[in-house]
N, C-alpha and C positions, 0 to 999 in steps of 0.2 A: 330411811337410810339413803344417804343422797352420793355416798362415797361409790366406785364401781372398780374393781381392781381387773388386770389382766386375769382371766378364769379361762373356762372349760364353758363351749358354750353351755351346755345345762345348768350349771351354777349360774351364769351370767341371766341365764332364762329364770331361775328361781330366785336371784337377788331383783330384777324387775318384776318381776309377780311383785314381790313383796315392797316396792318403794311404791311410796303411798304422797311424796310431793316433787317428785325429780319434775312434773312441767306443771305450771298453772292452769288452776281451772274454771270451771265455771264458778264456783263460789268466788273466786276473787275477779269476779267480772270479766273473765276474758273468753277467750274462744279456742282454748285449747282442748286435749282429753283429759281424763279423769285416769279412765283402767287402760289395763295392758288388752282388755278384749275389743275396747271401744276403737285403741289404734289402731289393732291388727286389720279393724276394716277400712282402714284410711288408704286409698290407691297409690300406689308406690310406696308402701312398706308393709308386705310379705314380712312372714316371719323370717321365712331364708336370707332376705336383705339384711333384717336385723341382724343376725345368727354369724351371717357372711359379708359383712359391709364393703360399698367399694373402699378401699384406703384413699382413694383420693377426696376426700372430701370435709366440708368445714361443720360437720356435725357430730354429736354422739352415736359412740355403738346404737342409741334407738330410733337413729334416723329423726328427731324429733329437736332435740335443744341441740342449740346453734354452739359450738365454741367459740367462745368471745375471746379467750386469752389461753397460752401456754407455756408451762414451764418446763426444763429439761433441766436432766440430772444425771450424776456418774458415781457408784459406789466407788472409791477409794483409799488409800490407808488410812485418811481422818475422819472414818464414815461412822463412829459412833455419834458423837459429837454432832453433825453434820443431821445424820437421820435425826437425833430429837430435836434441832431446829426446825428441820421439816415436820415433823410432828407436832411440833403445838406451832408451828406459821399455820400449817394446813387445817388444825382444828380451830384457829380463830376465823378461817377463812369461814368455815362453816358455821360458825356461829355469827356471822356475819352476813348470814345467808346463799352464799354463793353454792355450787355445787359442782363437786369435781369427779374424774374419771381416771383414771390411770393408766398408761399405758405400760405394760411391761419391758424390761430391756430382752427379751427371749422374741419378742414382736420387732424390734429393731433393726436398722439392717447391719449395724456394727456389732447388736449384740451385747452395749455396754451403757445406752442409753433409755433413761426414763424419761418418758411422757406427763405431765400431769396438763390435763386438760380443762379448764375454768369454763362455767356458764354460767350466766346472772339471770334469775327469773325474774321474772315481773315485779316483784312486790320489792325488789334492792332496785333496778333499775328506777322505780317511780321515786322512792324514798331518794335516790342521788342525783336521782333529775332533778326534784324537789331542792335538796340541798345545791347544788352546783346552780340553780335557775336555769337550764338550759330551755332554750326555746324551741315549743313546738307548733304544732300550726292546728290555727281553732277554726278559721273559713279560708275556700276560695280566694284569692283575689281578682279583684272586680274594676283593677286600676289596668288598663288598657296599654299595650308596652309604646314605645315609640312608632311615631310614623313613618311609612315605609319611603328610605331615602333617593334621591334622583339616581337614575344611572345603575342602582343596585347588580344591574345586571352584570354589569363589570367585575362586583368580587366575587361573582358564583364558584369561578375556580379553586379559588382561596377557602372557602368554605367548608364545614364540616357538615356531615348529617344532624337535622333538627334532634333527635334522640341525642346522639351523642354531647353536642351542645347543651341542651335542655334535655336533663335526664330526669326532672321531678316535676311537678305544675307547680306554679306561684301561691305562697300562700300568705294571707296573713298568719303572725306567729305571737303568740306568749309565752313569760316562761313558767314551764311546767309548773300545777300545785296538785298535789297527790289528793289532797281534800277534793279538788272538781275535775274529774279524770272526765266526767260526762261534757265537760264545757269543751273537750279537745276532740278533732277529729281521730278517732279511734277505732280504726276497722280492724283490724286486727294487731294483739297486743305481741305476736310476735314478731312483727315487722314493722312498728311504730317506730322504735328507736334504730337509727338503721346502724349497718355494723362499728363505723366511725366512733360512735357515739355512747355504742355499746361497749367500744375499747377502751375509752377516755373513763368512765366510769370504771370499769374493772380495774385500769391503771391507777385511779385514783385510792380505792380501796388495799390495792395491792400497798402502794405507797408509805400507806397509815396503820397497816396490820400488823399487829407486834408476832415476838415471834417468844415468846416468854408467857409459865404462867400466870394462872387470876394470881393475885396479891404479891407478884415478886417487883424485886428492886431495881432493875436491869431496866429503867426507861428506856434508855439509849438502843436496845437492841427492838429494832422497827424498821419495817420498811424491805422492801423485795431488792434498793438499791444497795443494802448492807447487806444482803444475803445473797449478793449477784458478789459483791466484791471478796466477801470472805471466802466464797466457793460451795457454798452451799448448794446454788443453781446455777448451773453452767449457762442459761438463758431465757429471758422471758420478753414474749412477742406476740402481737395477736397476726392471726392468719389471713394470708393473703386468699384471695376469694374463689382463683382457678387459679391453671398454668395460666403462663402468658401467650404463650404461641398457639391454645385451643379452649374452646368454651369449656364449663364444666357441662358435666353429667344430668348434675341433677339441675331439675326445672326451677327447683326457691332458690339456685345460689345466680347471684346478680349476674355473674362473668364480666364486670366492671374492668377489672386488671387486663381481661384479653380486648377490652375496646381500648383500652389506652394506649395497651401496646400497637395494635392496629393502627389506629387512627390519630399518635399523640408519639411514641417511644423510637419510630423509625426515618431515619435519616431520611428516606425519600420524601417525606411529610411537611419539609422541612418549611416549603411557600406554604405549606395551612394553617388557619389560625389555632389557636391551643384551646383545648375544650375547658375552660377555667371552672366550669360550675362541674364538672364529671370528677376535675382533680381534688376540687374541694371536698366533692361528696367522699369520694376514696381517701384521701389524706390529712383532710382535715383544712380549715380555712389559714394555718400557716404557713404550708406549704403552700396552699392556691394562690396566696398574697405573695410572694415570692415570683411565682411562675408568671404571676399576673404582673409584678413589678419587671421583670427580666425580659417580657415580651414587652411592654411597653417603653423599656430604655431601648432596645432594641431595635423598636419603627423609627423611632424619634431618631437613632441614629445613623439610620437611611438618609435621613436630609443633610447632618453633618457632613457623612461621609460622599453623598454627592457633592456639596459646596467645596470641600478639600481637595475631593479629585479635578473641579475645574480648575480651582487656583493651582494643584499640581500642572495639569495641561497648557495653562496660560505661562507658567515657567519655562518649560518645552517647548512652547510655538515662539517664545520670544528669547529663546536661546540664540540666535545668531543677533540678533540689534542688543548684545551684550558687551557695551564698550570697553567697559572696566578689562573683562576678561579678555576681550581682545588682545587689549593691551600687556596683560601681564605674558600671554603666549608670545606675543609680536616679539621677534629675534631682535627687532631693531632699539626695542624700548625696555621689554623684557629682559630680554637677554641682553641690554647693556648696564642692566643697575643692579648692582654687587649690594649684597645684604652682609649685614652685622651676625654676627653665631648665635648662636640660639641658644646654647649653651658652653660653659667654660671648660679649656684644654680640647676636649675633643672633639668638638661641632668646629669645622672651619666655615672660611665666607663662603657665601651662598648667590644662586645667579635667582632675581624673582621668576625666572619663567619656568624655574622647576616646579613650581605651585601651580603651574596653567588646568591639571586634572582639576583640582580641589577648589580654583574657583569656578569652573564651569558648574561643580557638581554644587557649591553651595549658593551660586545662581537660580536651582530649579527649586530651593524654600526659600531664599532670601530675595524676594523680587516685589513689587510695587503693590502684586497681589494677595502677601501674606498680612499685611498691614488690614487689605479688607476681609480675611478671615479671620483674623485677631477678633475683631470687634465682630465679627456675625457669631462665634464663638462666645461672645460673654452675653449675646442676646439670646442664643439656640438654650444656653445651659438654664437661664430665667426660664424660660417657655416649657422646657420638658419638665422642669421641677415644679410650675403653677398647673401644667396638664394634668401631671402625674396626680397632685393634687387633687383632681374633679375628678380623674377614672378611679381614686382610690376611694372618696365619698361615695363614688357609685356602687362600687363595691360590698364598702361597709352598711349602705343599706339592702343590695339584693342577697348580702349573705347573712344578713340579721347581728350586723355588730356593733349598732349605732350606738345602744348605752353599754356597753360590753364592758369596758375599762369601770366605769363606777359601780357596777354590779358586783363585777369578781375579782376586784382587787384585792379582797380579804382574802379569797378562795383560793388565789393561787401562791398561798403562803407553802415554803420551802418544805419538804417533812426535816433536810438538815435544819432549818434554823428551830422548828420546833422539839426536835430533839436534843441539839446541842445548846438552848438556850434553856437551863433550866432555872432562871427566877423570871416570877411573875409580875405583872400590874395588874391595875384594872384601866380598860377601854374608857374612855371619859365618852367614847359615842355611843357604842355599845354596853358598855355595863357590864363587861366579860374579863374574867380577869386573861392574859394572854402572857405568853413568853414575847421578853424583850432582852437585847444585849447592853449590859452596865455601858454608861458614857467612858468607864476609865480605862473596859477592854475594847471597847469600840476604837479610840483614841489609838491606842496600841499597835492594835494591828493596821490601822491606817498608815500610820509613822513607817512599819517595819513593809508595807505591799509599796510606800510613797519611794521608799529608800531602794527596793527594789528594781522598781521602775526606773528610777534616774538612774544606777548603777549600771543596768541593759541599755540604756540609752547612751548615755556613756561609753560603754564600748563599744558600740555601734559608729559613735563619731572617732574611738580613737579608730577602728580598724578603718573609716573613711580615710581618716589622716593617715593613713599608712599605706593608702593606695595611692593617696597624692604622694608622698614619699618615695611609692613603685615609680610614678610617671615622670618626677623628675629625674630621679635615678638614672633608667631605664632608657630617655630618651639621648642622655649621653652616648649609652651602648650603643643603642641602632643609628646614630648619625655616624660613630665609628665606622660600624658595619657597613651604611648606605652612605659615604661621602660623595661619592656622586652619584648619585642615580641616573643621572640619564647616558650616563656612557659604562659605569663599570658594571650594573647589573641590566644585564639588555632585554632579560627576559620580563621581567615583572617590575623592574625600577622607574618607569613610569607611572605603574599606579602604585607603587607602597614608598611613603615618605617617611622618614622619624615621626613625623605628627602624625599620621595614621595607624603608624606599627603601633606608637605609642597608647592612642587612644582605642583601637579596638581590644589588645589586650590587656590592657585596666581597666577596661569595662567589660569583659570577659573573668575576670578574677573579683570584678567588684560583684561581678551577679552571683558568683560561688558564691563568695562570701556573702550574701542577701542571705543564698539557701540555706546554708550551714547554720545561720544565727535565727532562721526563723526557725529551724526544727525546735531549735532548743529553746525559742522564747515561748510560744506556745503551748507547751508542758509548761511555763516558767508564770505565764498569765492564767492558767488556769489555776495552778498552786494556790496563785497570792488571790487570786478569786473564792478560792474555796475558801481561806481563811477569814477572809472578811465578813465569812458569814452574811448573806443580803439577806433581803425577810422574803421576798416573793420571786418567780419564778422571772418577770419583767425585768426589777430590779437588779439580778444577777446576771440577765443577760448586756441590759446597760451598762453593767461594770466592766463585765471582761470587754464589751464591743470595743469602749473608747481606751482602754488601757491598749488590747489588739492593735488599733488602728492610729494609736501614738504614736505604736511600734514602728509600724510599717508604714506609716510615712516617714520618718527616720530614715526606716532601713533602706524603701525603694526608691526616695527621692530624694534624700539628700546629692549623690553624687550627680545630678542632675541639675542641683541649684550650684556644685559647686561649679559646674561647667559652665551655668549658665549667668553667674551672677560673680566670680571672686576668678576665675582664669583669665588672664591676659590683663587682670585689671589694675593688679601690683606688681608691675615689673620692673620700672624705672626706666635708666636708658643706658647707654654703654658707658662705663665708667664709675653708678650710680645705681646699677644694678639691687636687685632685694631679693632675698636669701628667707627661706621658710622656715627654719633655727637657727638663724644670722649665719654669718660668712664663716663659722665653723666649720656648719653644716654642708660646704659645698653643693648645697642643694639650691639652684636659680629656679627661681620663681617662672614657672609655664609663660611662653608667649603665645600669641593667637596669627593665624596666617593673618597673612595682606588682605583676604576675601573675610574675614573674622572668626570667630569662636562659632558660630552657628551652625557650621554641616557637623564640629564633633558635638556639641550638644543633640543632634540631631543622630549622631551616631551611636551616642550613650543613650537616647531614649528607643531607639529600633533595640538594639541589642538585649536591653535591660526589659522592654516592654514583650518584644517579642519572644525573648528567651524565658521570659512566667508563663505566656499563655503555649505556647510550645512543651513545658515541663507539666504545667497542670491538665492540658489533654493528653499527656502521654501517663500521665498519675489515673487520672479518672477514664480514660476508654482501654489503653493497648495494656496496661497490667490486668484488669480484669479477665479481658479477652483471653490475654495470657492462659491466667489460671482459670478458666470457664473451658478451656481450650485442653488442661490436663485433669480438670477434673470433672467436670460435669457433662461432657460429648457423650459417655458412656452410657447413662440414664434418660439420654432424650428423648427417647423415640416412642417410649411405655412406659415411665416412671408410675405412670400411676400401677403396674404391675408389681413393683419392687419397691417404689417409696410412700408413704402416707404422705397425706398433704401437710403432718406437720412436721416428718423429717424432710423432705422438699423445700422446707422453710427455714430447715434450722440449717443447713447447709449454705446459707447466703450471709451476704454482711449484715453484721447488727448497724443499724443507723443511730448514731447516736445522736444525744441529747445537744448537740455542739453540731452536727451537720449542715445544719441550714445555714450558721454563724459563719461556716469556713466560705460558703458560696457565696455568702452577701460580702463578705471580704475580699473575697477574687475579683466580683466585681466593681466595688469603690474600688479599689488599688488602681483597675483601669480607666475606672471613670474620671480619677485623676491625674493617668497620665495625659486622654485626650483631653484636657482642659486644664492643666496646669501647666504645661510647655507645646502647646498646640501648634505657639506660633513657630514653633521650628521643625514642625513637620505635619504637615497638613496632610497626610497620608493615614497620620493616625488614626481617626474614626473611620477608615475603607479598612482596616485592620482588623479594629475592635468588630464593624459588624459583622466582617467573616467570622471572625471567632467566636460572637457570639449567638450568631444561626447555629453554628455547630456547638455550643454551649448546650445552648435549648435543649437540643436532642439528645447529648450527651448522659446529661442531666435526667430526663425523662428518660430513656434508658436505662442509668443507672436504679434511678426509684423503683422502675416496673419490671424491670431480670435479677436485679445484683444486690439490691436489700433486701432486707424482711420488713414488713408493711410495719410502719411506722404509728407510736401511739398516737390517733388523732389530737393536734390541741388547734384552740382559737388565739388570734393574734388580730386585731383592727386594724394594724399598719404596721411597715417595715420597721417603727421601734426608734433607736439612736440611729441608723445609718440616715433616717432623714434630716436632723439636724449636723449630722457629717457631711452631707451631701451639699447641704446650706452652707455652710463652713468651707469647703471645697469650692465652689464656683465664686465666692464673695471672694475668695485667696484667687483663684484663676484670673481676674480681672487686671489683678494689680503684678501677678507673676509676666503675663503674657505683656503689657506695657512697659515693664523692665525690660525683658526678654525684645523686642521690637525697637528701645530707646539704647539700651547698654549692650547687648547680645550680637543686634542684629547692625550690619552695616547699613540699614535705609536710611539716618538719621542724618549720620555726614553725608552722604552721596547728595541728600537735597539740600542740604546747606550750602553746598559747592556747587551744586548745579543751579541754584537762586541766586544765590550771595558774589561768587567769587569765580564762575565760569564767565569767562568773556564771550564763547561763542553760545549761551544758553543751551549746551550739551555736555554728557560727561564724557569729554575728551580731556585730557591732562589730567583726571581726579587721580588717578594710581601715583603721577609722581607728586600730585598735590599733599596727597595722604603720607608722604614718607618724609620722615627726616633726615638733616645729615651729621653727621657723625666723622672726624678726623681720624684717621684709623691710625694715628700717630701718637693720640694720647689716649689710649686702650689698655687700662694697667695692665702690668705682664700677666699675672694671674686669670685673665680674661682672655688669653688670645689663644688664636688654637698652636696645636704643636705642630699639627703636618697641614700645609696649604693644598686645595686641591688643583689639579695640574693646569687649570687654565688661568691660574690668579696670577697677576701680575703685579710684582713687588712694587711699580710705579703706581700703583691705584693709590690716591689719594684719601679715598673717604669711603665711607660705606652709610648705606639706609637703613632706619629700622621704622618701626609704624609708632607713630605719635607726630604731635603737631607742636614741635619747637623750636625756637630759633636758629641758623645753624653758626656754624663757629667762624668766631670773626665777627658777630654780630652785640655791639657792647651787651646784648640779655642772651647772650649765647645759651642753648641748652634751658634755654627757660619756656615755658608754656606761649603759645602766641595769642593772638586777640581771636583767632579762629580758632583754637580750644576750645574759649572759652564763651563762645559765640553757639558752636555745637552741643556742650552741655546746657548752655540755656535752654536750647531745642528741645535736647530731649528732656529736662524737666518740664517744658512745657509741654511736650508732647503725650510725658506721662500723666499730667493734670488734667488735660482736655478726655485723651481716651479713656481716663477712668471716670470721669465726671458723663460725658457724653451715655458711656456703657451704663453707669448705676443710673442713673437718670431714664434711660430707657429701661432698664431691670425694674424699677422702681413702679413705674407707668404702666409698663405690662402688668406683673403682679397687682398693682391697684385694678386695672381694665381686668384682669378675669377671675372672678370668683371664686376661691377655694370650695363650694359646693355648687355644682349645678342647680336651676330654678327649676324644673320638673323632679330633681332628686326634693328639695326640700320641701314641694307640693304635698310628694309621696308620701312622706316620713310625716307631714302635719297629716293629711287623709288617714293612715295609718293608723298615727294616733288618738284622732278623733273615733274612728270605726270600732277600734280597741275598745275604747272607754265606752262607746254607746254600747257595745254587743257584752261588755262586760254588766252594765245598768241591765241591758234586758235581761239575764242567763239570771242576775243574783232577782230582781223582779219571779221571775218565772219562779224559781226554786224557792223565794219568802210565798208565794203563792198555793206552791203545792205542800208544801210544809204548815199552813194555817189551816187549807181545805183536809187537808190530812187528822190534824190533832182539834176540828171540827166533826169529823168522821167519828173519831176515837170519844172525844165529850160527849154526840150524840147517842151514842152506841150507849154509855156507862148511863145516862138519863133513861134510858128505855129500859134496861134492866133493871133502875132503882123500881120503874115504873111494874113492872112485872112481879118482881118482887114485893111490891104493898098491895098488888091488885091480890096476888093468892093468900099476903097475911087475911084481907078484908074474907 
């Protein structure tokens, strides 16, 4: 009887008298007990302990089997229905070997909750190791680690204790065959499989357990995630190992979760390196790949974010030798060249030295030095992604994932596709017949998730075109408002211009609207994911990744290409003007200061960059806290007085199957801002790695207080974000040389400063760069209505920025030979720096090896050792199996022998 229900200790005492397999035993080769007399002498379980258990703990009422997994439940008005799913889910459980306990809702501290508590003995654990291949370890290894590097002494600080880094020895590993349990290191069979592993197994069976009886027609009803959604089990989680904040009790539970939180979950930990092989062991190798990926974008962008911060400081030190701005402040040069309106009726003319803030400020990224960040920029992002590469090989062989993918591609089939796919084939590799989805529904639903996706995307661009629509608009309003800034608002009219007011609040409304359309795209890609039906667990995550991250580059960067690549670019010129739904629309096309379009490009990525990672730590730490803060303060102190350790669990977030997905999202999204408009703010990666030192933590944090420990799975590398990642920097190359040729004003300054400056300095280029303009032939509709108080009806002409003839001149208003002498430039300027950058991308990636030469040694050593120590084990065993049935022949010849000698 392996069922154990909430009882009366005596009952509970004579239901274990009477269970004859609740642990393994010596007959099945292991090292556990047999009888209830043989454990009661085992040291540390007293009958009283049994009888009186601490609650805090990760085992059975007998002190003895571990609880691998649990589920909770609530009697309520659909609870006929409801209990007989539980009823035959729970009796296939058992016939499937597993063994469970129950805990009462009368044991609870609400009073309305049920426990059901899962433990795998040995003989399922072997059999789904067997099936799953997971690997275990059959010898020592004999392969010597790296040699000890110069200077070592240096990162002592940085460093963790050898235990906690190194929680297990090195082993060579096979995967598990139930047939030669003797070939495997096997000291003890109840700590062979460690809990991770023991979860991953339980979850997988949970997954595939029907919940219907033998011979009925209901395929479809399977699987613990249809019985999570229907309501049947309010939750199912395997158990975290202690509190976090103190060791456990008993001597066999690891206290794994209270080192992490120690030494891995707390802010002040923040300069130590991350225990990657402890996270692994506790959460599974897809989380570790993750943590391991997030610390490594992370060093990597220490170097960026130092190189940006010199080019920042080299804009600052060479703030006063800024001739340009000199000039526009200069009363005498500034303040004598009257500008054309920026916009029609109500922008009047304009003096340029009211822009004198805006070019100072877009001085400190547009300066000589962002040219050499551009390009250390498209060579940093090569280098961390070929790095990344060789620590993730290394990875893949010290966590044993090297054949991983060709092993269990088959195994990590969907239970939705196997359910929902009810016609079959046969395997032409296999010979198995298997569920597959018809070509004609396949087709179908692609059509209707493809239709989808462009539809979200689509509104995405219209709601962009509607904030360009706010900016044009809106910038009428605030030059009404601000008609002079430097005399009628005295307080603040220096630093807010229509082009600032304009640009931080559309990109304040544009970031709303990011948030707004990503809640609901979200829910929107996961729909059209479910429907697609994928086959395997890989597959489904590759889908939704790159539909995700369609999205959200859409969503977070388009307004950023539009500032950076289509503002101030169609404007025309006065008289000639362009209209963004023709001259109906009284909507004028955006102009760009005299200094250019690059500090508001530079505005919209702080704002837009700044205001995600600002919204998503206040998502992932201060709501927590919040609600940790009114619900959980109350039981800290001696939970294990009043809570078990598996309501202590059930009381946290479920992590779901999608969590890891949203993290590797957070971070592409950034990793594309510092590298797809880098060149306009070279601050960004000193951004990113404050953010993401406090990600880390964050992160680790959340996993070790605020979840329930997560089903372990295996993963060999980060998946699609790596060929996103690929895609991302190949794009960064050619955005940032646009961005530096169109964007930025370096390109004209040196054409004028080579070409066309007489004293080989940039003195003259401000009025070189402006045109002139007759302010006589200004159609009505273009001119403003109220003049501001210092214009003088005798002004002749006014300036706007562009390089064209001026009036009077027989190509009047027509392009000049220095237009188009400047666009050469920057076509060529865009040819050289992206040929220069792929070329070096190129070189690098060929110069460093996607696998380390000591990794690759390993993995051949490895698999030679494998194979010999496999030749000797099946030697030894055809040896004793001949000497054996040698034994047995000889034995049956002596008896014939004894037997003729008494006929004689």
């Amino acid at each position: 009887m392996r069922r154990i229900t909430g009882k009366s200790k005596d009952e509970t005492l004579i239901e274990l008298q009477n269970t004859t397999d609740f642990h393994t035993g010596d007959e099945n080769g292991g090292n556990g007990v047999n009888s209830l007399s043989e454990r009661e002498t085992l040291p540390g379980h007293t009958e009283t302990e049994k009888l009186q258990p601490n609650k805090d703990t990760v085992f059975f009422r007998d002190g003895v089997r571990r609880i691998d997994f649990v589920l909770s439940y609530v009697d309520d008005k659909d609870g006929e229905k409801k209990q007989e799913r539980r009823r035959e889910f729970e009796a296939n459980l058992e016939k499937a070997g597993l063994e469970l306990e129950t805990e009462d809702k009368s044991d609870s501290k609400d009073q309305k909750t049920y426990f059901l508590k899962i433990h795998a003995p040995w003989d399922v654990l072997a059999t789904y190791a067997d099936v799953l291949k997971i690997k275990v370890p059959f010898k020592a290894s004999d392969i010597p680690h790296g040699q000890d590097v110069p200077l070592e002494w240096l990162s002592h600080p940085f460093r963790l204790p050898e235990h906690i880094m190194h929680p297990q020895p090195d082993y060579f590993t096979y995967p598990f065959d139930k047939r030669k349990t003797d070939f495997f290191l096997i000291n003890d069979k109840d700590t062979f499989f460690p809990p991770s592993t023991r979860n991953r197994i339980v979850f997988y069976i949970l997954a595939r357990c029907p919940y219907y009886k033998d011979g009925g027609l209901a395929k479809d009803k399977t699987g613990i995630k249809r019985l999570l959604s229907n309501g049947t089990y309010t939750a199912a989680f395997p158990l975290h190992d202690c509190r976090y904040w103190k060791r456990a009790r008993d001597a066999e539970c690891e206290s794994e979760r209270y080192n992490l939180y120690k030494h891995w979950a707390r802010f002040l930990c923040f300069y130590k390196e991350q225990p990657l092989n402890l996270i692994r062991k506790y959460y599974g190798e897809k989380i570790g790949i993750y943590f391991a990926w997030l610390g490594f974008y992370t060093e990597m962008l220490f170097f960026a974010a130092v190189m940006g911060f010199i080019c920042f400081t080299y804009g600052v030190l060479s703030y006063d030798d800024n001739i340009s701005s000199k000039e526009i402040c200069d009363r005498d040069i500034g303040g004598s060249i009257v500008m054309c309106p920026l916009c029609d009726k109500k922008c009047s003319f304009w003096k340029l030295n009211s822009t004198c803030l805006s070019s100072w400020q877009s001085h400190l990224f547009d300066n000589e030095g962002t040219v050499f960040f551009a390009i250390f920029m498209g060579i940093w992002v090569t280098l961390f992604l070929e790095f990344w590469k060789r620590r993730q090989a290394r990875l893949e062989y010290e966590w044993d994932l090297v054949d991983f993918e060709e092993e269990q591609q088959q195994l990590q089939i969907r239970p939705e596709f196997e359910i929902r796919c009810t016609n079959r084939r046969l395997n032409k590799i296999t010979q198995e017949m298997e569920p597959y989805l018809p070509v004609t529904s396949k087709c179908a639903r692609f059509c209707l998730s493809g239709t989808t996706v462009i539809f979200w995307i689509s509104l995405i661009l219209a709601c962009i075109i509607g904030v360009i629509a706010y900016r044009l608009a809106v910038y009428a309003a605030f030059a009404s408002i601000i008609k002079d800034p430097m005399r009628k608002i005295q307080v603040v009219g220096r630093f807010i211009t229509p082009q600032l007011a304009t640009s931080v609040t559309a990109s304040c409304i544009n970031f709303v609207i990011i948030m707004i359309l990503n809640f609901f795209y979200e829910r929107v890609a996961v729909w059209i994911t479910d429907m697609e039906i994928p086959k395997t667990h890989l597959e489904y995550e590759n889908r939704l990744t790159m539909k995700m991250f369609l999205f959200q580059f859409v969503n977070y960067y388009s307004s950023c290409f539009y500032v950076a690549f289509f503002k101030g670019k169609f404007v025309g010129f006065p008289g000639e003007y362009s209209y963004m739904f023709g001259k109906w629309s009284k909507l004028r096309n955006e102009e760009c200061d005299p200094g250019g379009c690059l500090i508001e490009l530079t505005t919209q990525l702080v704002i837009v960059m700044a205001g995600k990672q600002l919204w998503g730590n206040i998502q992932e730490a201060l709501l927590p806290l919040m609600r940790n803060w009114w619900s959980s303060r109350r039981g800290r102190h001696h939970p294990e007085n009043h809570y078990s350790r598996w309501e202590q669990d059930h009381v946290l977030q479920n992590f779901s199957q999608l969590g890891l997905f949203y993290e590797y999202l957070e971070m592409v999204v950034q990793f594309g801002f510092i590298t797809l408009f880098v060149a306009s703010f070279p601050l960004a990666p000193v951004l990113a790695l404050f953010n993401n030192i406090l990600e880390i933590r964050v992160d680790a944090w959340k996993f070790t207080t605020q979840f329930r420990r997560p089903v372990a799975s295996k993963a060999r590398n980060i998946g699609a974000w790596q060929e996103i990642l690929n895609a991302v920097a190949i794009l960064s190359v050619v955005t940032n040389a646009f961005i530096m040729a169109f964007t930025s004003d370096m390109i004209p300054r040196l054409v004028y400063l080579y070409a066309y400056s007489k004293e080989a300095s940039m003195r003259g280029y401000v009025n070189n760069s402006l045109s002139v303009y007759n302010i006589s032939q200004i159609p009505e509709h273009n001119m403003p209505e109220e003049q501001a108080s210092w214009f003088d009806n005798s002004t002749a002409n006014c300036r706007y920025r562009d390089y064209r003839y001026p009036p009077g001149h027989h190509k009047e208003y027509t392009h000049t030979m220095q237009f188009w002498h400047i666009l050469a430039a920057k076509m060529a300027f865009i040819i050289i720096m992206e040929h220069v950058v792929f070329v070096v991308k190129f070189f690098v990636a060929w110069m460093i090896p996607d696998v380390p030469s000591d990794v690759k040694a390993r993995i051949k050593r490895e698999r030679y050792l494998i194979q010999e120590y496999l030749h000797n084990y099946e030697v030894e065993r055809l040896k004793l199996q001949l000497s054996a049935s040698f034994v047995t022949e000889t034995s049956t010849e002596l008896d014939k022998h004894e037997v003729l000698s008494e006929c004689l």
